[in-house]
C-alpha positions, 0 to 999 in steps of 0.5 A: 514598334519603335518609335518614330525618333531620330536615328541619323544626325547629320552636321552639314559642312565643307570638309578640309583643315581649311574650312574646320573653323569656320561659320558654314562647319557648325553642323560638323562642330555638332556632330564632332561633339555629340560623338564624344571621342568616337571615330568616324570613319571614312565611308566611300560608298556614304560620300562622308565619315560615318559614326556609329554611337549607341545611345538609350540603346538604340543605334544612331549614326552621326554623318559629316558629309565629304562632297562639300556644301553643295552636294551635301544631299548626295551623302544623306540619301547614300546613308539613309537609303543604306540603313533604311531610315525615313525622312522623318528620322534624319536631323540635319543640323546646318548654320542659319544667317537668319537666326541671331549668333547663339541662337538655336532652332528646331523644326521639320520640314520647309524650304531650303531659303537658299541653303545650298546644303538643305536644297540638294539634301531635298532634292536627293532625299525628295522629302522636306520632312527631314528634321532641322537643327538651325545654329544661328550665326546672324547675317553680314547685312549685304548679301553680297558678302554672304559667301565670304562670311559663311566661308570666315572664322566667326569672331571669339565672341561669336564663337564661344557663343555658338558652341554655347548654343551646340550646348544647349542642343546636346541637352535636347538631342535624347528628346529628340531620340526618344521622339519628343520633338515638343520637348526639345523645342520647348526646351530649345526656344525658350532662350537664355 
């Protein structure tokens, strides 16, 4: 029996040179780097780019939805369904305004707390019991400038902050592969 590890990574994002940069396209940022050179390819009936890695030699697709934020869902259940990979082995990693810049977080399952690409990915799948990695890039303080912050280029700082904290999740992912959640959560939670 294999073991109940993650065998989808998901980064959520907008796709387009225009928004490469900015907040909202950390879950991309993650994926381009945990593929290490590998190509994704563009996949019609998947609605992304799909890439295929082997790693502790088990297959594991690396997922950068097309169909923008919104209908991100729309793209992971196409891929899921496709290879037959349950809720429980699917990481999504998507940008959190409740979470602190470099920060990180992994959890599974719970709402969607008004993450467009987290709603319609449960909505598709009809499961919350997905997997989440949270990459903190803090809140602008008014909610009305939520849109236009997730959709700027954090600053420098913030930047190289936030690619510190995709980091520190690389060094989590085998965890999470090989199924010990525990592990990567202690080893991500405990800060700096």
């Amino acid at each position: 029996m294999d073991p109940v590890g993650i065998r989808l990574i998901v980064g959520l994002g907008n796709p387009g040179p225009d928004y490469a940069a900015t907040r909202h396209n950390v879950g991309f940022w993650f994926v381009d780097a945990l593929a290490l050179g590998q190509p994704f390819k563009a996949e019609a009936r998947f609605h992304g780019a799909v890439a295929r890695l082997t790693r502790r030699g088990m297959d594991l697709r690396l997922l950068k939805p097309s169909t923008f934020m919104n209908l991100s869902g729309r793209s992971v259940a196409a891929v899921s369904r496709y290879f037959d990979i349950p809720p429980e082995q699917v990481l999504v990693v998507h940008d959190e305004l409740d979470l602190a810049v470099g920060t990180v977080r992994l959890k599974q399952g719970g709402g969607h707390a008004g993450h467009n690409g987290l709603r319609d990915t449960i909505a598709q799948l009809g499961s919350r019991d997905f997997w989440r990695l949270r990459v903190g890039i803090d809140h602008p303080g008014d909610r009305s400038q939520v849109t236009n912050y997730v959709l700027g280029r954090p600053s420098r700082d913030d930047a190289l902050r936030i690619e510190e904290s995709l980091r520190d999740a690389e060094g989590a992912i085998d965890d999470c592969l090989d199924g010990r959640f525990q592990m990567a959560m202690n080893r991500l939670h405990r800060g700096r």
